[in-house]
C-alpha positions in Angstrom: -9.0 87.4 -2.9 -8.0 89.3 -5.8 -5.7 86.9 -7.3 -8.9 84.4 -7.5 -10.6 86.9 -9.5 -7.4 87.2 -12.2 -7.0 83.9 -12.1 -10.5 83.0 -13.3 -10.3 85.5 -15.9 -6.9 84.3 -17.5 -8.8 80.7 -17.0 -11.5 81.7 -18.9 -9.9 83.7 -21.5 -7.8 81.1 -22.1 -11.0 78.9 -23.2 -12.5 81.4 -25.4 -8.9 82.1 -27.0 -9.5 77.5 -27.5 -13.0 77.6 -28.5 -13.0 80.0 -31.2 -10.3 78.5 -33.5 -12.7 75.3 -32.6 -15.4 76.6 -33.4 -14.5 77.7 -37.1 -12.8 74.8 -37.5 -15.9 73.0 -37.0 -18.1 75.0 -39.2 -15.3 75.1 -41.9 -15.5 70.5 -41.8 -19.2 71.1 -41.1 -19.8 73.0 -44.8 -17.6 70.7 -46.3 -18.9 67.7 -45.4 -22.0 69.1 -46.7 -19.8 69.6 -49.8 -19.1 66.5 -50.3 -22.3 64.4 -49.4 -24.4 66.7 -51.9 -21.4 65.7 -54.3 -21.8 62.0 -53.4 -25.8 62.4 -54.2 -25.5 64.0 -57.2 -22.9 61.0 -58.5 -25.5 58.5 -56.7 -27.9 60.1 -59.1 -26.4 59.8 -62.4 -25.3 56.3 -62.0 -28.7 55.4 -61.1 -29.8 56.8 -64.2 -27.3 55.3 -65.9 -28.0 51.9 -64.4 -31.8 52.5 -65.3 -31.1 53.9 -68.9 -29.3 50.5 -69.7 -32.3 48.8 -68.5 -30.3 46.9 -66.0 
């Protein structure tokens, strides 16, 4: 009965030990993403202005 009990916890230790390196992973692709779509905008931005300035 015992050995279900350790084995459950290496189980779920083993997941945590998975999800963590996940988990910044995801927030680390998550911020940069943000990066570049606010970089993206910014160029969207100044070509539109250029587009307009040229009366285009």
């Amino acid at each position: 009965m015992m050995a279900g009990g350790i084995s459950e916890a290496l189980v779920t230790t083993m997941l945590v030990a998975v999800a963590i390196p996940i988990m910044l992973a995801h927030t680390f692709l998550s911020r940069r993403v943000d990066h570049v779509i606010g970089d993206m905008e910014e160029k969207a931005v100044a070509l539109t202005n250029i587009i307009m300035r040229n009366g285009h």
